[in-house]
C-alpha positions as a Python dict, from the first residue, in 0.01 Angstrom:
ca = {
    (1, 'X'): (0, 0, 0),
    (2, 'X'): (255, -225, -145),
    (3, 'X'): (581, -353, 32),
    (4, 'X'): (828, -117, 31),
    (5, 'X'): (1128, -242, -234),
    (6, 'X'): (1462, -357, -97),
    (7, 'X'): (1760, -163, -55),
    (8, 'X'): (2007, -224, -334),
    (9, 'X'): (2286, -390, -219),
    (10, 'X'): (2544, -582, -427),
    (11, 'X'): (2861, -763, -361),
    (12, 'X'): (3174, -571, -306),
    (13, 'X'): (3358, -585, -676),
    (14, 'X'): (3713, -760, -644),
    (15, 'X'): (3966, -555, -693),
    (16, 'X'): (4136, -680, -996),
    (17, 'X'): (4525, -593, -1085),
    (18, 'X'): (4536, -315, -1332),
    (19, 'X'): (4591, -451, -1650),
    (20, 'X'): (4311, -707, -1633),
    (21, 'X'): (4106, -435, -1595),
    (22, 'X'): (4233, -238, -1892),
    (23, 'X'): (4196, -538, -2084),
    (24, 'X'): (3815, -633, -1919),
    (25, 'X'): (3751, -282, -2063),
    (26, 'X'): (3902, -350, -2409),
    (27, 'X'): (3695, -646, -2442),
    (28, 'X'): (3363, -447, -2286),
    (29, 'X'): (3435, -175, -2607),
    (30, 'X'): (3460, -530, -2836),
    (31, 'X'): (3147, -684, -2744),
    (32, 'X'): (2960, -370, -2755),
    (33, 'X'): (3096, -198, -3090),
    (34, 'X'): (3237, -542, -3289),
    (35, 'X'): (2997, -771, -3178),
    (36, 'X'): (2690, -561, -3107),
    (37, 'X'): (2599, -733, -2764),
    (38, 'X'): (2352, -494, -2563),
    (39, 'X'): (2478, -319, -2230),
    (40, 'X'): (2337, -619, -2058),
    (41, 'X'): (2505, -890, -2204),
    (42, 'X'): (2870, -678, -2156),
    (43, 'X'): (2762, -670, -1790),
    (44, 'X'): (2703, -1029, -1752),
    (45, 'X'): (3030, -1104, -1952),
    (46, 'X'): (3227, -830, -1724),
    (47, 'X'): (3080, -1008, -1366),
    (48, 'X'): (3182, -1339, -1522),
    (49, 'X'): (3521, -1299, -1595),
    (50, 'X'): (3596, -1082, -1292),
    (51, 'X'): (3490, -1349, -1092),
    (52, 'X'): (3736, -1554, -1269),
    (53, 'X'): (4015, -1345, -1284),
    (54, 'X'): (4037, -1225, -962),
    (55, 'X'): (4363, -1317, -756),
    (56, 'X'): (4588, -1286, -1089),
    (57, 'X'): (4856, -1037, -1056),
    (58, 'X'): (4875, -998, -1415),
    (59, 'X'): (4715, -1117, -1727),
    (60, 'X'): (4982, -1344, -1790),
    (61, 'X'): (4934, -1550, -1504),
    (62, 'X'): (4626, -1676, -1640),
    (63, 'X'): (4652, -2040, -1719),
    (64, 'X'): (4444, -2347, -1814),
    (65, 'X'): (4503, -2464, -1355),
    (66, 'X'): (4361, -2108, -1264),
    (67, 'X'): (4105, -2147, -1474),
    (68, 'X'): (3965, -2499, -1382),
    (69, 'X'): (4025, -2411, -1026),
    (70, 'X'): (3792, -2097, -1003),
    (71, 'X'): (3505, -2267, -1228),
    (72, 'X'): (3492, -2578, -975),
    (73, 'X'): (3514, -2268, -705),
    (74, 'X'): (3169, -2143, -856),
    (75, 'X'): (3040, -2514, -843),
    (76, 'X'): (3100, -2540, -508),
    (77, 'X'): (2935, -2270, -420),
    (78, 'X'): (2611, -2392, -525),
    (79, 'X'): (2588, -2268, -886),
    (80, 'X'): (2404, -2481, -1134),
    (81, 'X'): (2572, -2631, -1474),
    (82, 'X'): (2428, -2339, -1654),
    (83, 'X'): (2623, -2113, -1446),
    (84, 'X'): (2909, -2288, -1528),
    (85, 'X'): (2883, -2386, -1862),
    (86, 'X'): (2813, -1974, -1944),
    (87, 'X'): (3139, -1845, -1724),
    (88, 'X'): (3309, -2131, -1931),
    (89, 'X'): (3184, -1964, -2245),
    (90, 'X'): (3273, -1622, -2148),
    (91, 'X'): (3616, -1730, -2047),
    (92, 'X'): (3672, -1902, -2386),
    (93, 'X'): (3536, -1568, -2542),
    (94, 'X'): (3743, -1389, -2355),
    (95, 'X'): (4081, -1588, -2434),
    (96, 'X'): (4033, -1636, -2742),
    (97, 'X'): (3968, -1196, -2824),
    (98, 'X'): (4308, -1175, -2602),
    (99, 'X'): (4509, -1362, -2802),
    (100, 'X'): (4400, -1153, -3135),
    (101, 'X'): (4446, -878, -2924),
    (102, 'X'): (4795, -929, -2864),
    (103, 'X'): (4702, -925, -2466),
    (104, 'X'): (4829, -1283, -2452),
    (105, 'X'): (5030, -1525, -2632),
    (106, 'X'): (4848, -1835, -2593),
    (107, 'X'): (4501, -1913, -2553),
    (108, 'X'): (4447, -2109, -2212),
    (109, 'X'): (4115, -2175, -2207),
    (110, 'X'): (4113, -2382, -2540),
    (111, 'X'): (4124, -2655, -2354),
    (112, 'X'): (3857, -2558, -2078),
    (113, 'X'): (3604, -2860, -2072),
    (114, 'X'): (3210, -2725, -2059),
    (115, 'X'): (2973, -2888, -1796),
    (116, 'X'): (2718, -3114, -2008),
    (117, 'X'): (2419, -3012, -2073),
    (118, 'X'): (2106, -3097, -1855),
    (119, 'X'): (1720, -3222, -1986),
    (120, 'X'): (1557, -3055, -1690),
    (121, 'X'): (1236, -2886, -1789),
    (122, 'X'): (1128, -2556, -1659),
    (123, 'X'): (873, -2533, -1375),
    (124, 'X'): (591, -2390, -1495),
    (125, 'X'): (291, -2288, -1289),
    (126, 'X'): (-34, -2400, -1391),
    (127, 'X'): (-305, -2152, -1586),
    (128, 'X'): (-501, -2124, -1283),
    (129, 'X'): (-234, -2065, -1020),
    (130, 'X'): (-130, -1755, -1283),
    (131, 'X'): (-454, -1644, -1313),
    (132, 'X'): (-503, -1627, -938),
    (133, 'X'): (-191, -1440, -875),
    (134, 'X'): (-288, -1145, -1160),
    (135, 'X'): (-627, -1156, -949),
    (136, 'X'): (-487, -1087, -641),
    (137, 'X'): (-265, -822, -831),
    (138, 'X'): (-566, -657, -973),
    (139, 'X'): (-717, -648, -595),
    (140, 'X'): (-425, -495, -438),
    (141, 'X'): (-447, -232, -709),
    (142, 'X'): (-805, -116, -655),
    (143, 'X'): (-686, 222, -391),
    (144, 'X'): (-460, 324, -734),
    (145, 'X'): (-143, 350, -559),
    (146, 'X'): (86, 381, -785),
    (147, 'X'): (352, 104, -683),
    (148, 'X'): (105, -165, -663),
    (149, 'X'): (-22, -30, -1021),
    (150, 'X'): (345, -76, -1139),
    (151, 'X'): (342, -432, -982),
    (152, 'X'): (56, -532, -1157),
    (153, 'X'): (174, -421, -1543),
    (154, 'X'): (483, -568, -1436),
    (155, 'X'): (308, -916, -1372),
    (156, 'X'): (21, -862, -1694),
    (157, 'X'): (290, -795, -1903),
    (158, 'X'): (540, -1050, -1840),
    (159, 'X'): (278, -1344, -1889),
    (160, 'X'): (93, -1167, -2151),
    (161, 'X'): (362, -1140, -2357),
    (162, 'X'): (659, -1353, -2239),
    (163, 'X'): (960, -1085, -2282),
    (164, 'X'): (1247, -1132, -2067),
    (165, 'X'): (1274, -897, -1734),
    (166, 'X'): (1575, -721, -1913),
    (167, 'X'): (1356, -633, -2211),
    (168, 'X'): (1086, -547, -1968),
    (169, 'X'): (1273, -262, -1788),
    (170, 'X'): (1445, -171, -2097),
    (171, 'X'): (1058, -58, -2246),
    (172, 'X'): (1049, 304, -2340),
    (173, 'X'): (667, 500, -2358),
    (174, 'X'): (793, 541, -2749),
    (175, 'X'): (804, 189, -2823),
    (176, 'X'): (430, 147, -2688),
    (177, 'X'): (164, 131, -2913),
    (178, 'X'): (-166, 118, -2708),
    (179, 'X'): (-428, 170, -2981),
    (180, 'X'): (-230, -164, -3149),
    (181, 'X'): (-187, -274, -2822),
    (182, 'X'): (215, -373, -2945),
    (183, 'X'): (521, -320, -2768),
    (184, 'X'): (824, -227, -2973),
    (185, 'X'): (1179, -470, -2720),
    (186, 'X'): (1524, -466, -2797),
    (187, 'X'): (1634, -844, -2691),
    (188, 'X'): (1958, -1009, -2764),
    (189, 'X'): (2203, -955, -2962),
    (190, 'X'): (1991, -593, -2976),
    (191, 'X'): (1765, -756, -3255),
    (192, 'X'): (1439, -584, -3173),
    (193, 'X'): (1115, -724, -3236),
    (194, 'X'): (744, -644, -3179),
    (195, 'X'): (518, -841, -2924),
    (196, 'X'): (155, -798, -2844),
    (197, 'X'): (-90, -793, -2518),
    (198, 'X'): (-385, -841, -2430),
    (199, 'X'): (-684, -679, -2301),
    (200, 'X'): (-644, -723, -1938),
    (201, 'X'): (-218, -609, -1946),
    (202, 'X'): (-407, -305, -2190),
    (203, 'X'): (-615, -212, -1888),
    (204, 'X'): (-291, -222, -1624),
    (205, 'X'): (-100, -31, -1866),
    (206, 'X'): (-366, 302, -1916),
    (207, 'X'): (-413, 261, -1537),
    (208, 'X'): (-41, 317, -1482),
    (209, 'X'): (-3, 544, -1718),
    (210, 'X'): (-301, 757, -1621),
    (211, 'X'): (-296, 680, -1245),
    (212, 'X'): (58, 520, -1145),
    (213, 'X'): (344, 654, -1335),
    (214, 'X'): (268, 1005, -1257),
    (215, 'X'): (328, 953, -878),
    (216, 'X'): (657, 809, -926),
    (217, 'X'): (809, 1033, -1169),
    (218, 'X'): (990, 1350, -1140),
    (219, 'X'): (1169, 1629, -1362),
    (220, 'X'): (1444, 1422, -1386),
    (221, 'X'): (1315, 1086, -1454),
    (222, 'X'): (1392, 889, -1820),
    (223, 'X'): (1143, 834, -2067),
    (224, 'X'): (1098, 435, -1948),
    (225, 'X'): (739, 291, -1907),
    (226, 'X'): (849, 126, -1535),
    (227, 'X'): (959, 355, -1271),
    (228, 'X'): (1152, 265, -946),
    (229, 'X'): (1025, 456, -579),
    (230, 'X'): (1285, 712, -657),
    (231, 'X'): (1184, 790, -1033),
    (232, 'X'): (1443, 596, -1206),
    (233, 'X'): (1447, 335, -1451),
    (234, 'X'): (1260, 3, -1258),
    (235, 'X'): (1565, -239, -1225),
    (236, 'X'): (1527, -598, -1297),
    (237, 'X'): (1617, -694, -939),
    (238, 'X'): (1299, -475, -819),
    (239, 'X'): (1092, -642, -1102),
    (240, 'X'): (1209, -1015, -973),
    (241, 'X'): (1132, -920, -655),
    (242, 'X'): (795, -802, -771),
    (243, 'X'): (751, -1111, -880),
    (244, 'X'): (843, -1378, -618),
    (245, 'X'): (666, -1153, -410),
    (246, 'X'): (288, -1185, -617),
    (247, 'X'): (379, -1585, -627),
    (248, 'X'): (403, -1627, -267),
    (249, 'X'): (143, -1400, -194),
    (250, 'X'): (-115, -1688, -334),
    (251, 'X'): (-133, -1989, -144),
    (252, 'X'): (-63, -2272, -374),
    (253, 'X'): (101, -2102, -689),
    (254, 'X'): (408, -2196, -781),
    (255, 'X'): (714, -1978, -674),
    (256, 'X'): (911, -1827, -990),
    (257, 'X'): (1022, -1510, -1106),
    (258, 'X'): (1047, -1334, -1459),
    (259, 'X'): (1195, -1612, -1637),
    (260, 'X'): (888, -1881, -1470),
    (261, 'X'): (631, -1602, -1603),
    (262, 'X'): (790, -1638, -1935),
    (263, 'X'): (781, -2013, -1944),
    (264, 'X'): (448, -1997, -1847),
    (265, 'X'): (365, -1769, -2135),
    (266, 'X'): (502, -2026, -2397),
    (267, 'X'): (369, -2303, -2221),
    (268, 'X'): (-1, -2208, -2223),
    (269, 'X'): (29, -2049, -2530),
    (270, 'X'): (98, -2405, -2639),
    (271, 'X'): (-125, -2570, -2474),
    (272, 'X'): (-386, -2326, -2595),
    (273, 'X'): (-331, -2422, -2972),
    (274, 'X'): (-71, -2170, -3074),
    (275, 'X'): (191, -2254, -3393),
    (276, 'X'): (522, -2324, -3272),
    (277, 'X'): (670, -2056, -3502),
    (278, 'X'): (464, -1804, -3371),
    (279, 'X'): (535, -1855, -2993),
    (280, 'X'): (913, -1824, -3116),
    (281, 'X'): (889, -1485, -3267),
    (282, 'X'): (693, -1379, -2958),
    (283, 'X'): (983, -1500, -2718),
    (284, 'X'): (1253, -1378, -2998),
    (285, 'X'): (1410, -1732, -2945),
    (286, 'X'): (1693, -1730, -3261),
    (287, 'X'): (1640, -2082, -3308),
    (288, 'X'): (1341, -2293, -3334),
    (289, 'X'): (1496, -2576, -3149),
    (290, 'X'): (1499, -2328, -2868),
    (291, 'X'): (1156, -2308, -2803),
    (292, 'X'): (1049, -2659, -2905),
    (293, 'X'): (1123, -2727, -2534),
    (294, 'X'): (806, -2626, -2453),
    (295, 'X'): (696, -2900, -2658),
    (296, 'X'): (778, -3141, -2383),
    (297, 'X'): (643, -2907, -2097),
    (298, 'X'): (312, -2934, -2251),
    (299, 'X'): (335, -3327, -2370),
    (300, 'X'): (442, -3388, -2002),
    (301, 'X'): (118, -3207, -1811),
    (302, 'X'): (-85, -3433, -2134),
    (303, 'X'): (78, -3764, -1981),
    (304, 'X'): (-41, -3645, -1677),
    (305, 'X'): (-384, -3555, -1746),
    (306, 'X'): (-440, -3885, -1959),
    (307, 'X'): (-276, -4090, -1640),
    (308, 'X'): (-535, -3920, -1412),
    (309, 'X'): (-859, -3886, -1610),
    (310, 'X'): (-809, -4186, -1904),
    (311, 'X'): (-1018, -4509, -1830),
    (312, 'X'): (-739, -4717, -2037),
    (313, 'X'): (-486, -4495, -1862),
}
């Protein structure tokens, strides 16, 4: 039987003075309905900025000092530059729709400074150590029960096709195409796009459907391929945990979550031969310059390789 899932607990929400939150709310309705973002996106803009506006007693208190101050706050707490650099961003975004808005009448984070940006490569884990933690997957799935049959279409399709968790637990049984063996994800920016799998995530996926899903859902449960314990939509918290949980489960792999099972994906993929263009309409990167990183993960593990095996090395 599989570990039972964690409780879900989250951080008390500051209480923020009244109308910041009317005007958090005005700028949730702009992102969504001007801008398009997806309900994910205006949840990682709302934690953001409530992080960074909390302690104002009004919107007008808001100044370039408060600003600065709560960003070198986050710092210190241990958050990277990419933290950073996106609460920067969403305070800028922010600012900048208040000011059109008539909410304020001056823009204070036009002069907010943005953390540079860093060179450091993903960690990726090697071919084998993935294929070693989808083996111990498959055994733990043998008996049928259903959460472990979940865990392992969680795992086969994250490698197999690189989508983000989001996009993962965002799947509905309409956009799945078994016969084509295609899934139909909404990414960012709610562009949509179609990705493909494998034979082996094929097999996990008529397993759950057959064997899995059926023991987790109930009259009430949404039309979503991934299930939680209580017949709900699987959250992407569950899924990471899912994850770190199958990495550390293998002695040796590497431990990362969704986003490592994704690099991995593109990596290999890579490595394997695959045209650059292709592995960016598979990840639904916007940008080719995007996923040429993986360029460098896979010319770095050739330096290596030639170091170690070359007689001229």
């Amino acid at each position: 039987m599989a570990p039972a899932e964690p409780p879900d607990r989250t951080d008390p929400t500051p209480v923020l003075a009244s109308e910041i939150a009317a005007a958090l709310e005005g700028f949730a309705g702009h992102l969504r309905h001007e801008r398009g973002r997806s309900e994910h996106t205006v949840r990682g803009y709302r934690s953001d900025l409530t992080d960074l506006l909390r302690d104002l007693p009004d919107l007008g208190s808001l100044d370039l000092e408060h600003l600065r101050r709560r960003l070198a706050a986050t710092h210190a707490a241990g958050a990277g530059r990419a933290t950073v650099a996106r609460r920067t961003a969403a305070a800028r975004t922010f600012c900048a729709w208040a000011v059109r808005a008539g909410r304020l009448t001056h823009d204070p984070a036009a002069r907010l400074g943005s953390p540079g940006a860093t060179t450091e490569l993903p960690e990726v884990p090697a071919a084998a150590e993935t294929a070693a933690v989808l083996d111990a997957a498959i055994s733990g799935a043998t008996e049928d029960e259903p959460e472990a049959l979940r865990d392992l279409l969680v795992l086969e399709l994250l490698y197999g096709t690189g989508i983000r968790v989001a996009e993962l637990c965002g799947l509905d049984l309409a956009g799945v195409d078994e016969q084509g063996r295609t899934l139909r994800v909404r990414g960012k920016g709610d562009r949509e796009r179609t990705v493909v799998f494998g034979v082996p995530a094929a097999r996990a996926l008529r397993r759950w459907i057959e064997r899995g899903r059926p023991g987790l859902a109930s009259s009430s449960s949404p039309p979503a391929l991934l299930l939680g314990v209580r017949g709900g939509r699987l959250d992407p918290r569950v899924a990471r945990t899912v994850v770190h949980r199958s990495m550390r489960a293998v002695p040796g792999a590497t431990d990362v979550g969704p986003h490592g099972l994704r690099h991995a994906a593109a990596t290999h993929l890579l490595e394997g031969g695959a045209d650059l263009r292709y592995v960016q309409e598979l990840l639904g990167h916007a940008t080719l310059s995007t996923t040429q990183l993986y360029t460098h993960v896979t010319v770095d593990r050739l330096k290596v390789v030639h170091d170690q095996a070359h007689p001229r090395a």
